[in-house]
VOGU-3710 file (C-alpha; in Angstrom, 3 decimals, decimal comma):
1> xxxxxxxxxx> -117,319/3,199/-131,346  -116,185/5,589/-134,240  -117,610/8,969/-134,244  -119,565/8,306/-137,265  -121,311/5,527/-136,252  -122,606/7,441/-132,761  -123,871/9,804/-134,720  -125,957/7,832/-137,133  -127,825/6,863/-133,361  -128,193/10,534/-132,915
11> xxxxxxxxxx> -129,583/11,462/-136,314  -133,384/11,446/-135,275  -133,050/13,465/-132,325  -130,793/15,886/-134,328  -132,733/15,704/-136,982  -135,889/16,335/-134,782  -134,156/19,240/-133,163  -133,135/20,844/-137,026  -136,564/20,879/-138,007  -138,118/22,547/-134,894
21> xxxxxxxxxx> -135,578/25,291/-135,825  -136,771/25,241/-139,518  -140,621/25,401/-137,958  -139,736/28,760/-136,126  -137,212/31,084/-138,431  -135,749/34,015/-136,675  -134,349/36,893/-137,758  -130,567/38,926/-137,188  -130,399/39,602/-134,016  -134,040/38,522/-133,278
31> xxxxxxxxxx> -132,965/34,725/-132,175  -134,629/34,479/-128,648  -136,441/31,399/-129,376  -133,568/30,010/-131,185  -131,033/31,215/-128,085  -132,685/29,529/-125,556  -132,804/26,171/-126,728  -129,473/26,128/-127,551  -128,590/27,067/-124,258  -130,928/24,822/-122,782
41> xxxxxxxxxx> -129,513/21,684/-125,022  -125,820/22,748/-123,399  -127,152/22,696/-120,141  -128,884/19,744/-120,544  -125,590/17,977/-122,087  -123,594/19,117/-118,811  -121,604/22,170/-120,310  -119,427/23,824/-118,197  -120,519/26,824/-118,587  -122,779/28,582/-120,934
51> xxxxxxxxxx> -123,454/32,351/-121,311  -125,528/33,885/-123,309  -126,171/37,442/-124,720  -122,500/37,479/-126,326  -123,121/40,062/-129,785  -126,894/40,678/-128,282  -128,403/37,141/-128,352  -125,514/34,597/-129,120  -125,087/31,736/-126,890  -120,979/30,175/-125,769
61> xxxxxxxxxx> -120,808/26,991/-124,341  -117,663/25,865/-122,878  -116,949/21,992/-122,865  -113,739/20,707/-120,695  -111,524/17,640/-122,152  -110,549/14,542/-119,884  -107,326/16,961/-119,216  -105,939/20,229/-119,896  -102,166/19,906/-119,697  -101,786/21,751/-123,574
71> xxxxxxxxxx> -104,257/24,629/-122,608  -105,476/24,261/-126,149  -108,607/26,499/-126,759  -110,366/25,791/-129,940  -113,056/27,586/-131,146  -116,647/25,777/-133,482  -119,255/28,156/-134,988  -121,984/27,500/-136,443  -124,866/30,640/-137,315  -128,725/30,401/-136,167
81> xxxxxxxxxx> -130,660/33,007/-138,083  -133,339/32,941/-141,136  -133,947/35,095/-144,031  -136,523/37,483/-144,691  -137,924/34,788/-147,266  -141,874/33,460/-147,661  -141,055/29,495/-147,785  -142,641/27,546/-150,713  -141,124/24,186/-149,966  -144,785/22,770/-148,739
91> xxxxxxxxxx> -142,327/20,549/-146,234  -144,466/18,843/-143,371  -142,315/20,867/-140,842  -142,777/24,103/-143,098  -141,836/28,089/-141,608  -144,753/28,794/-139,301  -143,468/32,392/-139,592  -145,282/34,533/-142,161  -141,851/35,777/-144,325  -138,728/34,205/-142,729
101> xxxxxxxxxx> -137,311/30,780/-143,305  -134,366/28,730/-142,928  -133,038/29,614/-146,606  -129,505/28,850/-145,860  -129,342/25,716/-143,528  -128,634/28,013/-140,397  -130,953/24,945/-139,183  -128,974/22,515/-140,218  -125,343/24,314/-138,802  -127,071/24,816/-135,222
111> xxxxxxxxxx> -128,469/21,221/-134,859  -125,127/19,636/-135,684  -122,886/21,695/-134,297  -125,554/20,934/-130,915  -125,165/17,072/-131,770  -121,474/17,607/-132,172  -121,501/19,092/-128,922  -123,554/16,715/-126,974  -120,844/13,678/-127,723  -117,908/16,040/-126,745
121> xxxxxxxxxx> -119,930/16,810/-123,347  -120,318/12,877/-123,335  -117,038/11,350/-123,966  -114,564/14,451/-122,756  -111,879/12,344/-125,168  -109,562/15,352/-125,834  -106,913/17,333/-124,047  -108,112/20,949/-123,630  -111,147/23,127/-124,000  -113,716/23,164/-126,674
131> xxxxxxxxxx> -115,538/26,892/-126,804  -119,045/25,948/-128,881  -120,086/29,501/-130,634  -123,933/29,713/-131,625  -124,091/33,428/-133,800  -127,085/35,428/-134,822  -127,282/37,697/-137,283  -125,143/36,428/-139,998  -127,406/37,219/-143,075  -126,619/40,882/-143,064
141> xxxxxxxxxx> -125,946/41,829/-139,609  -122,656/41,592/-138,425  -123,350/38,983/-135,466  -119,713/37,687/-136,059  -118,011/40,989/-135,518  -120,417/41,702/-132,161  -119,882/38,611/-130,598  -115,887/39,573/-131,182  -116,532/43,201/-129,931  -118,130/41,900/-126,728
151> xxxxxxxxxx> -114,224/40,255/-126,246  -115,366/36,462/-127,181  -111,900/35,729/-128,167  -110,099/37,024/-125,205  -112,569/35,815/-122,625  -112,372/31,982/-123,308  -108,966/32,354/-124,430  -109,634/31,198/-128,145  -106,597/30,209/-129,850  -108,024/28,743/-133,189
161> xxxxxxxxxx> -111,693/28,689/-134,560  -113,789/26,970/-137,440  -116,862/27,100/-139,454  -119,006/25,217/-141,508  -121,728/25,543/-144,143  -123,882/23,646/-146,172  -123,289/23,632/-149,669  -125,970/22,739/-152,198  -124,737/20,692/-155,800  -122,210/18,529/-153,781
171> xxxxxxxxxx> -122,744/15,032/-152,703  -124,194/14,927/-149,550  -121,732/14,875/-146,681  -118,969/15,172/-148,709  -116,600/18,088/-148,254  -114,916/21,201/-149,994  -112,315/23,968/-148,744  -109,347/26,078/-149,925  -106,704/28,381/-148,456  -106,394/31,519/-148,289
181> xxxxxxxxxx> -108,855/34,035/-149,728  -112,366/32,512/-149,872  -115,404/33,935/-149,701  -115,105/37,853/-150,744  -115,689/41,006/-149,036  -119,477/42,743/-149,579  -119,911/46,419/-149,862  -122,818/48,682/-150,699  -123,356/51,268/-152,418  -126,257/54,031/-152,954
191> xxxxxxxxxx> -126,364/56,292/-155,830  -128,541/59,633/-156,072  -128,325/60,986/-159,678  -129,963/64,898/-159,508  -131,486/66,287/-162,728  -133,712/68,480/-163,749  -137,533/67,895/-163,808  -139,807/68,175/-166,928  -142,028/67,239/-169,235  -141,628/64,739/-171,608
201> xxxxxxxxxx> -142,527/66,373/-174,572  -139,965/68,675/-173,807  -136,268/66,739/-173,468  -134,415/69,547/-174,216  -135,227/71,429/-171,333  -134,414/68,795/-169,117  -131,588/66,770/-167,481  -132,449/63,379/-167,692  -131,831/61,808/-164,725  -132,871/58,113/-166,177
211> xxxxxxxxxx> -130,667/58,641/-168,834  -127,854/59,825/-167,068  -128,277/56,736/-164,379  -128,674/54,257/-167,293  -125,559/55,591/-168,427  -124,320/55,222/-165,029  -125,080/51,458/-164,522  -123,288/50,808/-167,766  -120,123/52,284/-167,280  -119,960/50,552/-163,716
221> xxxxxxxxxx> -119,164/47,562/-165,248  -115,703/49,171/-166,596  -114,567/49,108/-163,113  -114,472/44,773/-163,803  -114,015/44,851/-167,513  -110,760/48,167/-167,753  -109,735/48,769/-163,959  -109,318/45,330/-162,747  -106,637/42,983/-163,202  -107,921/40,653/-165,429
231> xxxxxxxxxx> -106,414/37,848/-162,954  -108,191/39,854/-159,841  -112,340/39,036/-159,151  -114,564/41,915/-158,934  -118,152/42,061/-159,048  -120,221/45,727/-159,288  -124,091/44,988/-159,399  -126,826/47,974/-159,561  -130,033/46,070/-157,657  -132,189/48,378/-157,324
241> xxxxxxxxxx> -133,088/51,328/-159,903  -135,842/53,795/-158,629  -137,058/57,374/-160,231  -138,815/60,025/-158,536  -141,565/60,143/-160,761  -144,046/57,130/-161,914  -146,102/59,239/-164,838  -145,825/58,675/-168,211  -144,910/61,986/-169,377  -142,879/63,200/-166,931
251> xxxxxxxxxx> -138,872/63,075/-166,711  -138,024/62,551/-163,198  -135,977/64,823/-161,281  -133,890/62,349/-159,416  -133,028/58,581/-160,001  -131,926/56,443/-156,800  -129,747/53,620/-157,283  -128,634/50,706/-154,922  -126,414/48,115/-154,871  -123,817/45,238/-153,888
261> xxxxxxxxxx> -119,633/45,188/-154,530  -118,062/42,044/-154,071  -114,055/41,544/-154,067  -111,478/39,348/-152,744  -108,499/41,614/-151,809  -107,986/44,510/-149,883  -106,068/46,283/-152,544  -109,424/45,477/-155,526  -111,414/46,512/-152,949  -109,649/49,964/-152,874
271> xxxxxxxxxx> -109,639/50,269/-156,269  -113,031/49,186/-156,699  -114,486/51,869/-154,085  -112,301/54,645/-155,714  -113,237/54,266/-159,237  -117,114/53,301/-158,362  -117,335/57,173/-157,011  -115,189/58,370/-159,589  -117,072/56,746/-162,730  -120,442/57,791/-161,079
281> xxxxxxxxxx> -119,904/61,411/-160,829  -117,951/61,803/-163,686  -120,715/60,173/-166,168  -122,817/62,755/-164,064  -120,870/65,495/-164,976  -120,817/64,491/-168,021  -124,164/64,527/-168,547  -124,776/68,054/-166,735  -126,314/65,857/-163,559  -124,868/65,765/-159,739
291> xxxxxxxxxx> -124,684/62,521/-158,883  -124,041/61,520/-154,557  -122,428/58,224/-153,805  -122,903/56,476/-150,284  -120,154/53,278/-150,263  -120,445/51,395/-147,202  -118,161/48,850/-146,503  -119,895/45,040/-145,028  -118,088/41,879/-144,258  -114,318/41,567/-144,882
301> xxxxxxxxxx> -112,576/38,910/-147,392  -112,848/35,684/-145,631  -109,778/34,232/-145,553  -108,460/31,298/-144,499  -105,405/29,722/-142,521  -102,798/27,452/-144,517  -101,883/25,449/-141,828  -105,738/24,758/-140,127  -106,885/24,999/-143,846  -104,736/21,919/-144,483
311> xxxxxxxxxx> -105,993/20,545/-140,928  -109,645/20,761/-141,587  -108,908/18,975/-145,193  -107,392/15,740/-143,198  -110,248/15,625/-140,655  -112,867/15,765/-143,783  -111,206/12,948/-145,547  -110,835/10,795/-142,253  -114,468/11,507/-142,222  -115,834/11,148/-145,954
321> xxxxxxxxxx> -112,731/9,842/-147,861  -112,129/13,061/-149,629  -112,127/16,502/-149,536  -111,827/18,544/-152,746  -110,506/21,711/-153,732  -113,272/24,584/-153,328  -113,925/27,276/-155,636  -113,935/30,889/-154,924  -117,053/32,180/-153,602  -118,148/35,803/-154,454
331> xxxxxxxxxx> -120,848/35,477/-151,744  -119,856/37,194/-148,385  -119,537/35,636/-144,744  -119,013/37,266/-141,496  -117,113/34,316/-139,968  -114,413/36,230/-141,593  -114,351/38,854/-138,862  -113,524/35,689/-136,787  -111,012/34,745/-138,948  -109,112/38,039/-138,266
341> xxxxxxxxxx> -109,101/37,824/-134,952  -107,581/33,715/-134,846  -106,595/31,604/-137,171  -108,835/29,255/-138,709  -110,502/27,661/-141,764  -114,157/27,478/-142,405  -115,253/24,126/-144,714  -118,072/23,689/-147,532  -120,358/20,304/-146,792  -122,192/19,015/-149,347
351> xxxxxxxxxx> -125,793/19,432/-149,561  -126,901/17,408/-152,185  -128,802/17,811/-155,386  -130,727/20,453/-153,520  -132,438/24,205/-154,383  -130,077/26,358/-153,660  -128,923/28,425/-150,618  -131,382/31,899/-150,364  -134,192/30,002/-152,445  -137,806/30,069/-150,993
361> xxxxxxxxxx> -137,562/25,946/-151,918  -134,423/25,297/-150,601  -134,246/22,784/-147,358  -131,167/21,196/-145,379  -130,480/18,007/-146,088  -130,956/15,806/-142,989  -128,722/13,073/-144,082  -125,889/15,599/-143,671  -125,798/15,894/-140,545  -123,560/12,628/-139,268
371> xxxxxxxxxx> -120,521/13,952/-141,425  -121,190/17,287/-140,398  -121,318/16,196/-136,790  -118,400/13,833/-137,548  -115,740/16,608/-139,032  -116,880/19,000/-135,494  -115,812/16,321/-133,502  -112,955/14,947/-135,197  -111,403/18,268/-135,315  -111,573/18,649/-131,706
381> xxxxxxx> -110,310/15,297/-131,022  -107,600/15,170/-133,704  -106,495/18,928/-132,982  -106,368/17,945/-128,631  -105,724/13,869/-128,296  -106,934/13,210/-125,179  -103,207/13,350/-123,240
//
């Protein structure tokens, strides 16, 4: 029976098991609820082993082919957490959880890459070892990079590894990836601007901080619009602008600033911290201000493998009939500290005419999840043919 079809029998009980997840969101590293059941779902599908607490409260599941006479090792992730997000999708199966939701499918990736993992522990039809990765603590916290820290890779022996994620404005179940550089790297940066205090009847005596940081945010976007390559991708956003003082007739003393860098290459993203502190305190200067700049650097470029990129493209076509080119995503994702540790490729499915990803009415599409079950599978049996 083709993969496909066996998981068209599935799709209640996966779907059943997705929207218990969606009912109880948790957060980061916070995934206790979510944990267990995982675990308890490998268990119950007659893992081989299953450990959990790799990067704090991820869950490994290791599934043995028919044989083993390649020692292949691959690697399947999918992510668990929610987002600090008040749900407004009125969805029978809502968030029972007062500010957190499933705003990004995180649902969706955990129930089918469970389903995909329930017909490997079924039929065994591959040559080889299939390590299933459940991560917390991708919206923000690094659960990628942990789970490698706690020596993931070298413990089960991963030789290759790949990801999945939903992708809203695509047809449902069909599929999207490049090569190569993918989704970008995500920095932060906090900006303190020091004046000087007064009244604002009185400009002349002071150093206007707002001023000075408006000035600021403006020539920020230089860094894109004079530093960059015009062929390179850059992205410098202020987010947050806050002054010390709320009155109406005061100048504030001090003006703190937040916000988000996004590239996709080591060498912008040098250029792009460099010039970000440079611009910043020389406007300051400028200006007769002190300005302090905290850059801190978040997930890496994502970057994908030619030659699993190419892979994962054939398994999504045996799967949907096509698989088209992907665009570049200025979004960051931490399977990219995976991706630096093995090669791999990580794969857009299509979500459908959906809200989007990080929107309070956004949901995972259900009907997804028998092509996103499919390509988990297919990749394990196409990559290690049962010998």
């Amino acid at each position: 029976m083709p993969v496909k079809n066996r998981f068209s029998e599935l799709l209640p009980e996966i779907t059943a098991w997705r929207r218990d997840l969606h009912e109880n969101p948790e957060i980061l590293f916070d995934t206790h609820r979510t944990s267990a059941i995982v675990a308890e779902k490998l268990t119950e599908f007659g893992c081989d082993e299953i450990v959990t607490g790799i990067g704090r409260t991820g869950v490994v599941g290791v599934i043995k082919g028919k044989t083993d006479r390649s020692a292949k090792v691959i690697g399947l992730r999918a992510d668990m957490d929610a987002l600090p997000i008040h749900e407004q999708t009125g969805l029978d199966y809502k968030s029972k959880v007062d500010g957190a939701m499933h705003a990004c499918g995180h649902d969706g990736h955990t129930a089918m890459l469970l389903g995909a993992a329930k017909y490997l522990s079924e039929t065994r039809n591959f040559d080889g070892k299939v390590i299933v990765i459940f991560q917390p603590a991708e919206e923000g916290g690094g659960g990628g990079k942990e789970m490698c820290d706690d020596g993931m890779m070298e413990r089960w022996g991963i030789q290759e590894v790949y990801g999945m994620h939903n992708w809203p404005g695509k047809p449902a179940g069909s599929f999207a990836i490049r090569p190569g550089a993918f989704f970008a790297a995500a920095d932060q940066f906090e900006i303190v601007i020091e004046g000087k205090g007064g009244h604002a009847a009185k400009p002349h005596e002071t150093v206007d901080s707002t001023v000075v940081a408006s000035h600021v945010v403006i020539a920020l976007q230089t860094i894109a619009a004079r530093n960059a390559d015009p062929v390179e991708q850059v992205v410098v956003s202020v987010t947050s602008f806050e002054t010390s003082s709320k009155a109406h007739n005061v100048i504030p003393q001090r003006v703190h600033m937040r916000g988000t860098v996004r590239t996709l290459s080591a060498e912008m993203r040098d250029l792009a911290e460099k010039r970000l502190t440079e611009v910043t305190q020389g406007v300051a200067a400028a200006y007769g201000a002190v300005a302090t700049v905290d850059y801190t650097r978040g997930y890496p470029v994502m970057v994908n493998s030619d030659s699993q990129t190419d892979f994962a493209a054939d398994v999504a076509k045996s799967v949907s009939g096509d698989c088209a080119t992907a665009p570049l995503v200025m979004g960051g994702e931490d399977f990219a500290y995976m991706l630096e540790e093995r090669p791999g490729a990580y794969i857009l499915v299509g979500n459908g005419d959906t809200a989007s990803v990080h929107h309070p009415e956004y949901n995972f599409n259900d009907d997804v999840i028998p092509a996103g079950c499919s390509w988990w599978a297919e990749i394990v049996e196409q990559r290690m043919p049962a010998a």
